[in-house]
Chimera marker file (.cmm) of the C-alpha trace (Angstrom):
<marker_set name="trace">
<marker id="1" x="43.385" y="-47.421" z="-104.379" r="1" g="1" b="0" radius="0.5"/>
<marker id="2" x="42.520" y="-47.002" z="-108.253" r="1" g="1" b="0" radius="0.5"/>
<marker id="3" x="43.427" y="-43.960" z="-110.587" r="1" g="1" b="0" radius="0.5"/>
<marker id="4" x="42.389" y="-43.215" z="-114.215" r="1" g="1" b="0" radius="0.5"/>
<marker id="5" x="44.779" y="-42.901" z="-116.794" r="1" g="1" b="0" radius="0.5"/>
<marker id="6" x="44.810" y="-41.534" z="-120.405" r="1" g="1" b="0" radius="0.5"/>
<marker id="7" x="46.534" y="-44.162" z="-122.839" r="1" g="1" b="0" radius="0.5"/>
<marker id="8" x="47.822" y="-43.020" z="-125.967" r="1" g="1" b="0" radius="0.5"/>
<marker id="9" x="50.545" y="-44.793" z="-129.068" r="1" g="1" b="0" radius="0.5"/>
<marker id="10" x="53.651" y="-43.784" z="-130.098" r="1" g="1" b="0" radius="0.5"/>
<marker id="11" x="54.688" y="-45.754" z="-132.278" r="1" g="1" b="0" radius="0.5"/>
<marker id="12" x="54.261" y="-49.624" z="-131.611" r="1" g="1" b="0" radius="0.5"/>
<marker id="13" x="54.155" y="-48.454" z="-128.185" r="1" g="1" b="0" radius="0.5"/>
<marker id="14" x="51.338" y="-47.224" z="-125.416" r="1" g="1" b="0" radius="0.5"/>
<marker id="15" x="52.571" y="-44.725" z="-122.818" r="1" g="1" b="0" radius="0.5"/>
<marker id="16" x="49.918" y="-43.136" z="-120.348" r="1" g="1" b="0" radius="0.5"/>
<marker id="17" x="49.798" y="-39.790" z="-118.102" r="1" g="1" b="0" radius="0.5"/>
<marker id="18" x="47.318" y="-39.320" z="-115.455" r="1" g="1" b="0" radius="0.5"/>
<marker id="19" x="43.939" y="-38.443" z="-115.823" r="1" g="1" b="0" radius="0.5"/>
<marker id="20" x="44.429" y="-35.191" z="-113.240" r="1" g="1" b="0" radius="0.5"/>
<marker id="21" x="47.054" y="-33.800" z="-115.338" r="1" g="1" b="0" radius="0.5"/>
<marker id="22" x="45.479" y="-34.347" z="-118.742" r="1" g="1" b="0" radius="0.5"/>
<marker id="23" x="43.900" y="-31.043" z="-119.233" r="1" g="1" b="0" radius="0.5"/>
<marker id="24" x="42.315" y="-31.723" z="-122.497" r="1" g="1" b="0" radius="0.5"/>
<marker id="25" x="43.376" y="-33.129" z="-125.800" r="1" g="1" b="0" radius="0.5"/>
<marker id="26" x="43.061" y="-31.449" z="-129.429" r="1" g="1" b="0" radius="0.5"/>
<marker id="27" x="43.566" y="-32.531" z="-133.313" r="1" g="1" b="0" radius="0.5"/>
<marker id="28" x="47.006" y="-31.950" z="-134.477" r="1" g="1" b="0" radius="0.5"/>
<marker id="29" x="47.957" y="-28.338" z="-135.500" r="1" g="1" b="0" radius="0.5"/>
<marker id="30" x="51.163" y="-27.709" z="-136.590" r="1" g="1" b="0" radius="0.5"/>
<marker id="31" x="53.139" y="-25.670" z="-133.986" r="1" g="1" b="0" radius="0.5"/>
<marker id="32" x="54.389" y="-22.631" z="-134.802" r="1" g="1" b="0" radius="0.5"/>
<marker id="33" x="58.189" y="-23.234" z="-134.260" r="1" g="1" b="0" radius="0.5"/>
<marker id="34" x="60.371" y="-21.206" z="-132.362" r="1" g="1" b="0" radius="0.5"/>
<marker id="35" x="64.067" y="-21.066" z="-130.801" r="1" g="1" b="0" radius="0.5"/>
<marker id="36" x="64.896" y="-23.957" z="-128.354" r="1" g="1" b="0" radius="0.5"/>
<marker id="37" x="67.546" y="-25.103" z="-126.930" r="1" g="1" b="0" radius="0.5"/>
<marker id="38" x="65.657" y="-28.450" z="-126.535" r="1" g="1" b="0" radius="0.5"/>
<marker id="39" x="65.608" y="-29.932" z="-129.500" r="1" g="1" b="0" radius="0.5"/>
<marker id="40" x="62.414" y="-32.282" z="-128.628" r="1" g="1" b="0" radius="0.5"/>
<marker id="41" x="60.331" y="-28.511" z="-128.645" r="1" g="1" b="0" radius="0.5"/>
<marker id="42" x="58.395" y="-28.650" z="-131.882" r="1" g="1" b="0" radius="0.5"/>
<marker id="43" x="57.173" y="-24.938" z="-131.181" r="1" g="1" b="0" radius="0.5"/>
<marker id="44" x="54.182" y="-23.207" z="-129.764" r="1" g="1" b="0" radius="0.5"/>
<marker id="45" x="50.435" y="-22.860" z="-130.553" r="1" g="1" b="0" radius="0.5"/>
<marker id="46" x="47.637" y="-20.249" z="-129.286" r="1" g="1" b="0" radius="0.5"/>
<marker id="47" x="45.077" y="-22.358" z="-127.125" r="1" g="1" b="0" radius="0.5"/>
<marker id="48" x="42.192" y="-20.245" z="-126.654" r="1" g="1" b="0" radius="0.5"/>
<marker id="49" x="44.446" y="-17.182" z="-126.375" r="1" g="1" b="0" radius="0.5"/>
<marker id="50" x="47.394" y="-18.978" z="-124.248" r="1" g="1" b="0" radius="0.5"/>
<marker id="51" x="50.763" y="-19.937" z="-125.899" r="1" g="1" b="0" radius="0.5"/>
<marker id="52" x="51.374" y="-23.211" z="-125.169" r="1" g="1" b="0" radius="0.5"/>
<marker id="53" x="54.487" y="-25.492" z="-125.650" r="1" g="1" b="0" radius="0.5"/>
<marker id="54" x="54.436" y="-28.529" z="-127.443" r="1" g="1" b="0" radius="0.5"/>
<marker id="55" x="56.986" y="-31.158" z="-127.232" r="1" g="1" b="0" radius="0.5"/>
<marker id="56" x="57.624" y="-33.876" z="-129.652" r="1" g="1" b="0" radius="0.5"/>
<marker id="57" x="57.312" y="-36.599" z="-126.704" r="1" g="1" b="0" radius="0.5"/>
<marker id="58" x="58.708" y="-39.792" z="-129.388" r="1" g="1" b="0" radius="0.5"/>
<marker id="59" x="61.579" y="-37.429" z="-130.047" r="1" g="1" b="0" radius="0.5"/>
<marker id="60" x="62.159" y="-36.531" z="-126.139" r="1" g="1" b="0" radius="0.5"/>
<marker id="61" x="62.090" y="-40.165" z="-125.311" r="1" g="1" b="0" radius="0.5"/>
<marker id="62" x="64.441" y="-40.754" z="-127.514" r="1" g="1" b="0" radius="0.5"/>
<marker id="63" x="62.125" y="-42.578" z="-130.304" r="1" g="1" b="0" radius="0.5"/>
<marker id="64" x="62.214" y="-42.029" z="-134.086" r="1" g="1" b="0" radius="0.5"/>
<marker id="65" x="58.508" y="-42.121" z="-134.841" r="1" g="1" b="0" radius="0.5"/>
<marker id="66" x="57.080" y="-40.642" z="-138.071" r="1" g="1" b="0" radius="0.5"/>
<marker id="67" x="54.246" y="-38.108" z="-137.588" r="1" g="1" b="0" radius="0.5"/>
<marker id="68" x="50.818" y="-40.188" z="-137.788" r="1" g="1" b="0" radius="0.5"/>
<marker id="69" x="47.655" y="-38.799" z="-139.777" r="1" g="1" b="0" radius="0.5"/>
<marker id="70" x="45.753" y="-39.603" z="-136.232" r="1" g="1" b="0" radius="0.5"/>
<marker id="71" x="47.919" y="-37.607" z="-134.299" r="1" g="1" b="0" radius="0.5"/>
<marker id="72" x="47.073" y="-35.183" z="-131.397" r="1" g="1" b="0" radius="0.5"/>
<marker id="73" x="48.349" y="-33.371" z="-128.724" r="1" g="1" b="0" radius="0.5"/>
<marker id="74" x="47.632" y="-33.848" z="-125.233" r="1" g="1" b="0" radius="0.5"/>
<marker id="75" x="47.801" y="-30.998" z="-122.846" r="1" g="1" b="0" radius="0.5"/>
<marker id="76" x="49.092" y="-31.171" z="-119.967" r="1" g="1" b="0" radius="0.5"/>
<marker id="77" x="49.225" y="-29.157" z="-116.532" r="1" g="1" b="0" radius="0.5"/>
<marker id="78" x="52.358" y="-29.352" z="-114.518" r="1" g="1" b="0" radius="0.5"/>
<marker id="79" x="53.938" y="-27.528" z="-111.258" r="1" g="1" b="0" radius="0.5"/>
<marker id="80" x="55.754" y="-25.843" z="-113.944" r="1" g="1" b="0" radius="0.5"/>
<marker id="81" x="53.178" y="-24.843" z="-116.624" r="1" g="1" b="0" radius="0.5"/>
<marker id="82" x="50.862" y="-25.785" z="-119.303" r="1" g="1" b="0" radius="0.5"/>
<marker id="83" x="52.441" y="-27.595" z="-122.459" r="1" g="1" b="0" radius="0.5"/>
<marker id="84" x="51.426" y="-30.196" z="-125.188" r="1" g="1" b="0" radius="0.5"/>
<marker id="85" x="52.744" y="-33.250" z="-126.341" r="1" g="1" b="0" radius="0.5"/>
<marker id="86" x="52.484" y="-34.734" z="-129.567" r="1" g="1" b="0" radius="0.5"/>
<marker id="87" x="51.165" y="-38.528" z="-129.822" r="1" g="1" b="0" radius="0.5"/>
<marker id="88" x="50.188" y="-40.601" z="-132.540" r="1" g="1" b="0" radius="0.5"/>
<marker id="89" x="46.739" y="-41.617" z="-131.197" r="1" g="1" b="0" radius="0.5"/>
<marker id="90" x="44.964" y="-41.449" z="-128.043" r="1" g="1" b="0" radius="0.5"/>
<marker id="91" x="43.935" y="-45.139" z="-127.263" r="1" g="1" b="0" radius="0.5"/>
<marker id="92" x="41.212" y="-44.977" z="-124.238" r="1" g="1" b="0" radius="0.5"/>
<marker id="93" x="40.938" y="-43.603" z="-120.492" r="1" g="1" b="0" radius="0.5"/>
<marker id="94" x="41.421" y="-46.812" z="-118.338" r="1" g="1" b="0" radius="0.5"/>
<marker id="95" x="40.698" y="-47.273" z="-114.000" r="1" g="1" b="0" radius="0.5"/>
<marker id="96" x="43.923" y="-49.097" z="-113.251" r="1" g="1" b="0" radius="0.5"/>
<marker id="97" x="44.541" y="-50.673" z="-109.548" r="1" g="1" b="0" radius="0.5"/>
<marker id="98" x="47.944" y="-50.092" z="-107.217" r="1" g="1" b="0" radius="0.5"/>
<marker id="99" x="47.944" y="-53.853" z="-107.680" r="1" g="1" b="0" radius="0.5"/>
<marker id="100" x="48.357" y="-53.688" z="-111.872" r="1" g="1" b="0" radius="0.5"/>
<marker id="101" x="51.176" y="-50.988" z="-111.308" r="1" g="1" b="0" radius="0.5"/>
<marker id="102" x="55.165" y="-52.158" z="-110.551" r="1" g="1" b="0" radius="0.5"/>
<marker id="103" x="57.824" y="-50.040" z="-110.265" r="1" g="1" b="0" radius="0.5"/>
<marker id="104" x="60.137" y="-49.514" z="-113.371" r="1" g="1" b="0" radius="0.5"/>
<marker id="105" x="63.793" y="-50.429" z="-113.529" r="1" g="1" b="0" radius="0.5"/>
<marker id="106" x="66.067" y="-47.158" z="-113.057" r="1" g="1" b="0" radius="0.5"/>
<marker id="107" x="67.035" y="-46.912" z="-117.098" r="1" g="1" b="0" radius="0.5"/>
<marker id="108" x="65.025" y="-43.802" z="-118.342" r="1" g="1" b="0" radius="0.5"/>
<marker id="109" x="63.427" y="-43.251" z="-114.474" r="1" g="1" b="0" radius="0.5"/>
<marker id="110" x="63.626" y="-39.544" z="-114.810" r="1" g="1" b="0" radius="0.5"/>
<marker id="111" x="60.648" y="-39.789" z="-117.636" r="1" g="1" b="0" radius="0.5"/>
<marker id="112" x="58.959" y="-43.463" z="-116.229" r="1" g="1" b="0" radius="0.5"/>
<marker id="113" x="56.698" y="-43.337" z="-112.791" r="1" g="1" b="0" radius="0.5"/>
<marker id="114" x="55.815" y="-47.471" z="-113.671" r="1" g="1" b="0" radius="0.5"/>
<marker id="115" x="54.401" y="-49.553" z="-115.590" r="1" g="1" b="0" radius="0.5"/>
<marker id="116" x="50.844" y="-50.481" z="-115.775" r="1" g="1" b="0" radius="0.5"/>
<marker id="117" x="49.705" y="-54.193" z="-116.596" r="1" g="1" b="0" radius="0.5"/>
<marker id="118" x="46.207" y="-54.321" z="-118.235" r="1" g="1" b="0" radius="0.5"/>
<marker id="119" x="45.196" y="-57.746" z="-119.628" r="1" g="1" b="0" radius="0.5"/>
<marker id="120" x="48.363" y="-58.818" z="-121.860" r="1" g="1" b="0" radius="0.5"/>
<marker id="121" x="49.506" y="-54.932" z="-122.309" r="1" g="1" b="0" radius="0.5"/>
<marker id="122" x="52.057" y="-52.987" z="-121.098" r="1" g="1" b="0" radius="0.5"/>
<marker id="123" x="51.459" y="-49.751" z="-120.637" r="1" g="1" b="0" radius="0.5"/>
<marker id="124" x="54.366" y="-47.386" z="-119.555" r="1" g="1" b="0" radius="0.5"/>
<marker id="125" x="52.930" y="-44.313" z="-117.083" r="1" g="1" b="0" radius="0.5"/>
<marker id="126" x="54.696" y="-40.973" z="-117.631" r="1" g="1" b="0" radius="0.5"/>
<marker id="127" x="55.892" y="-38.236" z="-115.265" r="1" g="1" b="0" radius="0.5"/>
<marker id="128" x="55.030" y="-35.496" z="-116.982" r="1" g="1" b="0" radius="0.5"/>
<marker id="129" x="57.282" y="-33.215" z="-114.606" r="1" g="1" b="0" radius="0.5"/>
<marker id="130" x="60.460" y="-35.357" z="-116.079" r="1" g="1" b="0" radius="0.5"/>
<marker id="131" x="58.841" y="-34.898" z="-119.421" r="1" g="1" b="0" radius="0.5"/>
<marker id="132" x="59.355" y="-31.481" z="-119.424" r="1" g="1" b="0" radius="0.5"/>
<marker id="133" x="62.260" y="-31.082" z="-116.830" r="1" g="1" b="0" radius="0.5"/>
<marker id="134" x="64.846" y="-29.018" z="-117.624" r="1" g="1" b="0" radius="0.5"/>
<marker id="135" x="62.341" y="-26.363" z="-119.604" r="1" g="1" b="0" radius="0.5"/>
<marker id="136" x="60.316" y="-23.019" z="-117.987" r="1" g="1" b="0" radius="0.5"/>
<marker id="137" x="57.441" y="-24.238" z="-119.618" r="1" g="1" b="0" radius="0.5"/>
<marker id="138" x="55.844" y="-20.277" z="-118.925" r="1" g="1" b="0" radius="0.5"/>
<marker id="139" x="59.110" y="-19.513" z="-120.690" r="1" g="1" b="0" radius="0.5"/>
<marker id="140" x="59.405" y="-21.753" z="-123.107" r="1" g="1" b="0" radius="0.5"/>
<marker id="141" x="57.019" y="-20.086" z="-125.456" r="1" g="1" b="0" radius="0.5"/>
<link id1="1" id2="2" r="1" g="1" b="0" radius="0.2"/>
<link id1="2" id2="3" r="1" g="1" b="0" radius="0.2"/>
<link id1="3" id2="4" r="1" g="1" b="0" radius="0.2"/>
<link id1="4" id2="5" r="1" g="1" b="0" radius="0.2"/>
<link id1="5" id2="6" r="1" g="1" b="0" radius="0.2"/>
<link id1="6" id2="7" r="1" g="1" b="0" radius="0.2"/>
<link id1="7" id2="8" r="1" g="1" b="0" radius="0.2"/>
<link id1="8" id2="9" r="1" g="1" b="0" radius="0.2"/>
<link id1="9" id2="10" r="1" g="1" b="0" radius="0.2"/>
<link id1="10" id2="11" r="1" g="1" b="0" radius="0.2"/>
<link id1="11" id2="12" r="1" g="1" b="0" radius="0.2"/>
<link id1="12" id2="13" r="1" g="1" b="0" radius="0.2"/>
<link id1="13" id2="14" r="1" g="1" b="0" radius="0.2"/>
<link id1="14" id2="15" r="1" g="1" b="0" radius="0.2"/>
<link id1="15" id2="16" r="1" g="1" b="0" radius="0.2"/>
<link id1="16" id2="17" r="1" g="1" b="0" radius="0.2"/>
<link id1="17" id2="18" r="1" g="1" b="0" radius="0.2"/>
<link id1="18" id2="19" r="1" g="1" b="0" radius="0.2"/>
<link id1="19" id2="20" r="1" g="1" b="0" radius="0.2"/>
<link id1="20" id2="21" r="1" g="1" b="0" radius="0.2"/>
<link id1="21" id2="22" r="1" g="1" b="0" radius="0.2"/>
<link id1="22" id2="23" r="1" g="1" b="0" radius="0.2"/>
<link id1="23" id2="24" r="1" g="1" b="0" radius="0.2"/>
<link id1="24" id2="25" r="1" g="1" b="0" radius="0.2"/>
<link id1="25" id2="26" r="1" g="1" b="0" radius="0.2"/>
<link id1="26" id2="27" r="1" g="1" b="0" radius="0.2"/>
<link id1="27" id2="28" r="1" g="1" b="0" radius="0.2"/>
<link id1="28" id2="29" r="1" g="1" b="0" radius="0.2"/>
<link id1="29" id2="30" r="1" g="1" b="0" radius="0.2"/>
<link id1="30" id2="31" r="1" g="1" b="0" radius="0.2"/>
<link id1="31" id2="32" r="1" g="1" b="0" radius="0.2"/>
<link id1="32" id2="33" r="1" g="1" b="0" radius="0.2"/>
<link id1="33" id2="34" r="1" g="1" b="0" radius="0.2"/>
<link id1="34" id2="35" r="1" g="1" b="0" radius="0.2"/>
<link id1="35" id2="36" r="1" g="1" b="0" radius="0.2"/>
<link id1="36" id2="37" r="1" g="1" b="0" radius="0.2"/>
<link id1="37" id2="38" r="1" g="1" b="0" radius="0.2"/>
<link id1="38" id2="39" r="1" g="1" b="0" radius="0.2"/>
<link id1="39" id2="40" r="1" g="1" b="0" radius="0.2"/>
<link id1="40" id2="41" r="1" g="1" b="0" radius="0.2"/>
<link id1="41" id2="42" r="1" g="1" b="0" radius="0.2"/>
<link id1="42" id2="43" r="1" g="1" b="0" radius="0.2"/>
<link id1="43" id2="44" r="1" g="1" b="0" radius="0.2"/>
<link id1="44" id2="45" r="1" g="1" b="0" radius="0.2"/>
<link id1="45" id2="46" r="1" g="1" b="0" radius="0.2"/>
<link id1="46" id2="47" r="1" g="1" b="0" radius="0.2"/>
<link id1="47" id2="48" r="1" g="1" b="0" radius="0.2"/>
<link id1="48" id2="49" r="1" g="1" b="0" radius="0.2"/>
<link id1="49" id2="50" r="1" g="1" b="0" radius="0.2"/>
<link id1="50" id2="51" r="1" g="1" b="0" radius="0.2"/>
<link id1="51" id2="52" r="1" g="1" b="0" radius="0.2"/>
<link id1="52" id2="53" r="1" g="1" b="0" radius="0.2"/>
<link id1="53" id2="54" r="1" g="1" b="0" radius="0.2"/>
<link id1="54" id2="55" r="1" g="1" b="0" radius="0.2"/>
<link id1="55" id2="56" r="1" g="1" b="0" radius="0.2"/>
<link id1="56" id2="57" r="1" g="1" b="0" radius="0.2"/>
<link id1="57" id2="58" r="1" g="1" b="0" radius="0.2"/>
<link id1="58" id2="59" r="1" g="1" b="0" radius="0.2"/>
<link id1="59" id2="60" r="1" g="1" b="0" radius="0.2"/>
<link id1="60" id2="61" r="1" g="1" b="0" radius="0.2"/>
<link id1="61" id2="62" r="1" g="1" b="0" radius="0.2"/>
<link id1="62" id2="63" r="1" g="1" b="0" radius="0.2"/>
<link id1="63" id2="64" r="1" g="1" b="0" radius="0.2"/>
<link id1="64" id2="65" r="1" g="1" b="0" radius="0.2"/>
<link id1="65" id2="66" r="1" g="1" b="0" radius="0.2"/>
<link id1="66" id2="67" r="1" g="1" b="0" radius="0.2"/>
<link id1="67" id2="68" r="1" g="1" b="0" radius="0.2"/>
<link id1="68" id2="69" r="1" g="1" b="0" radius="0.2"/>
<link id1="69" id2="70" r="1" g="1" b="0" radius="0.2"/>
<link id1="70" id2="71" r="1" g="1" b="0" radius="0.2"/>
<link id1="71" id2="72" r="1" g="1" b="0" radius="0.2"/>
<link id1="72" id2="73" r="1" g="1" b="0" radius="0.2"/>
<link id1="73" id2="74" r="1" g="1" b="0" radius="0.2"/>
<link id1="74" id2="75" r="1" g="1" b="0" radius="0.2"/>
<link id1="75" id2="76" r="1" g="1" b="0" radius="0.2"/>
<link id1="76" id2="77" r="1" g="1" b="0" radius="0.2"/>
<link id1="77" id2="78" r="1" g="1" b="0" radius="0.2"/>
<link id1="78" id2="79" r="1" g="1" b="0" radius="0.2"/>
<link id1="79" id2="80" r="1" g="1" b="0" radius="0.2"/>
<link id1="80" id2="81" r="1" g="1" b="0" radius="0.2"/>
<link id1="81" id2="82" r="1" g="1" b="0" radius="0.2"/>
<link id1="82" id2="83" r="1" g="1" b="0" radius="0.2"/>
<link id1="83" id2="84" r="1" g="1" b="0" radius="0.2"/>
<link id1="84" id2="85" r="1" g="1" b="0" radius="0.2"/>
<link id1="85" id2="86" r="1" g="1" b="0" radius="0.2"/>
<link id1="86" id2="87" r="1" g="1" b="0" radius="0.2"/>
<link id1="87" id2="88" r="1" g="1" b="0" radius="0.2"/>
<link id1="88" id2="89" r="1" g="1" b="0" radius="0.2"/>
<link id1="89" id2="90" r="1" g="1" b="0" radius="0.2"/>
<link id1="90" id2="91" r="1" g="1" b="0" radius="0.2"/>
<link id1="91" id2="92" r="1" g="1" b="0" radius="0.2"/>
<link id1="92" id2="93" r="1" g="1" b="0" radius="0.2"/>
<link id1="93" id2="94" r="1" g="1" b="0" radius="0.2"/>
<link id1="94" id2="95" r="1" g="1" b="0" radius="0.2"/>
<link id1="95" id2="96" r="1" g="1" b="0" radius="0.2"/>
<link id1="96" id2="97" r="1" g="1" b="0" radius="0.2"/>
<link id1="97" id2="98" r="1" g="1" b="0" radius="0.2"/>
<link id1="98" id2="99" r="1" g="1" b="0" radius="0.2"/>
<link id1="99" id2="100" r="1" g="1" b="0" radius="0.2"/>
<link id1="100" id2="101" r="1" g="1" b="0" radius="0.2"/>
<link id1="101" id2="102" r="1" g="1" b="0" radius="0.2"/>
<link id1="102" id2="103" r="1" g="1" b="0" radius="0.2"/>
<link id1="103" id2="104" r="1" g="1" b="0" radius="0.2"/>
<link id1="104" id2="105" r="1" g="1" b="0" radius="0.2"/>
<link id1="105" id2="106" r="1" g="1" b="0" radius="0.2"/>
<link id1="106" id2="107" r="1" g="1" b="0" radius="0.2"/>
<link id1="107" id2="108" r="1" g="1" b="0" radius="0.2"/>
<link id1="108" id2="109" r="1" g="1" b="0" radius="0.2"/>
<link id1="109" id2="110" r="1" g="1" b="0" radius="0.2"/>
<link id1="110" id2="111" r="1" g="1" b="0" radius="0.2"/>
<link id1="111" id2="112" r="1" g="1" b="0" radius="0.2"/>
<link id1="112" id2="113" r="1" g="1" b="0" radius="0.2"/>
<link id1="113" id2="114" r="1" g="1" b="0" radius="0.2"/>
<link id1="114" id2="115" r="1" g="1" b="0" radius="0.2"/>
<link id1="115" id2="116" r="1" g="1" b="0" radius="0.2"/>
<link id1="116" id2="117" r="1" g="1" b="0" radius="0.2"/>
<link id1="117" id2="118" r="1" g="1" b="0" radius="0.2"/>
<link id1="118" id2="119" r="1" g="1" b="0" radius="0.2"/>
<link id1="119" id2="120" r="1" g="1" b="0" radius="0.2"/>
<link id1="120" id2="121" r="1" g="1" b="0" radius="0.2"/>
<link id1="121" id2="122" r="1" g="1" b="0" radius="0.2"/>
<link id1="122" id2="123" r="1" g="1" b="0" radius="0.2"/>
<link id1="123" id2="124" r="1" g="1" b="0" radius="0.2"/>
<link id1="124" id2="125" r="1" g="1" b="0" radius="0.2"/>
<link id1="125" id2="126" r="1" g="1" b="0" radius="0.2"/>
<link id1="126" id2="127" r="1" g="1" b="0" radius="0.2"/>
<link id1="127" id2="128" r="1" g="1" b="0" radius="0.2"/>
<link id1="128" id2="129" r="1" g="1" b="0" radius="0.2"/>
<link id1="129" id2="130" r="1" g="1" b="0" radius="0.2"/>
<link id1="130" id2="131" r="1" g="1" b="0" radius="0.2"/>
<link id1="131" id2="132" r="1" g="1" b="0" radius="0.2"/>
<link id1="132" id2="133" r="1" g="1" b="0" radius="0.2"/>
<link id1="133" id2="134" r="1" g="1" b="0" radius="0.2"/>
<link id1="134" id2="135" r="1" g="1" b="0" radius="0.2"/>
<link id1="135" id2="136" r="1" g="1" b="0" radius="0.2"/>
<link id1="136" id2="137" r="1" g="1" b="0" radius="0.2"/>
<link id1="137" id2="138" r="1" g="1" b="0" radius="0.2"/>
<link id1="138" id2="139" r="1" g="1" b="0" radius="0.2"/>
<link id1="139" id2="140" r="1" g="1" b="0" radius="0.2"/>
<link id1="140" id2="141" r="1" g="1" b="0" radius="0.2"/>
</marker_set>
C-alpha cells in the first residue's frame, strides 16, 4: 500500500502531512491576529470568504524558527475544521511505501504518526488532528 505525502522545511528539518488532508497551499500573508489562548495561533486570514486559522506549526512543535522569505501556509482539512499552518518552504509531493514508514518513539506522539525514510532523509509525518488538538478550529477564528 503507497500514499502521497506533501513535504515541507521548518527549519533544518522536513515534516510531511498527507496528501488527502492538504487542501491547498498559498504564499504567506500575514494573519490577522486575534485572542488565543494557544499561544502557537498566529491569527486568522479570509480564504476566499472563509476565516481560517493559522498556526505557527515551528512554534507548536516546540521549535524556534525565524520566519523564512519562502514561507507559506498549508491548509489543512481536519474532523475538526479547516486551518493553516505556517512552513518555511514546501519541498515536493512524494509516493512513499508502508515499507519506508516505522513507527515513532512515544516522545512528542500526540503530534508524530511516523517517520518516513526516503533515500538518506528523514522525513517526520504529521497528525494534523494532534496538530491542532486542543483548539475548535470553527471556533478558533
Amino acid at each position: 500500500m503507497s500514499g502521497q505525502l506533501v513535504i515541507f522545511a521548518l527549519g533544518s528539518e522536513q515534516y510531511a502531512l498527507p496528501i488527502t488532508e492538504v487542501q491547498e497551499i498559498i504564499r504567506y500573508t500575514e494573519p490577522r491576529e486575534v485572542s488565543s489562548d494557544a499561544p502557537w495561533v498566529r491569527g486568522v486570514i479570509s480564504l476566499r470568504g472563509k476565516i481560517v486559522p493559522v498556526c505557527d506549526l515551528a512554534a507548536r512543535l516546540g521549535r524556534s524558527v525565524e520566519l523564512s522569505p519562502t514561507a507559506k501556509i498549508v491548509i489543512v482539512e481536519t474532523e475538526a475544521g479547516t486551518a493553516g499552518v505556517i512552513v518555511d518552504e514546501v519541498l515536493e509531493v512524494l509516493t512513499v511505501e508502508d515499507s519506508q514508514l516505522d513507527p515513532v518513539p512515544t516522545a512528542g506522539a500526540a503530534f508524530i504518526d511516523s517517520i518516513a525514510k526516503i533515500d538518506d532523509r528523514l522525513v517526520v509525518l504529521l497528525k494534523s488532528d494532534g496538530i491542532f488538538a486542543g483548539l475548535e478550529l470553527d471556533r478558533a477564528a
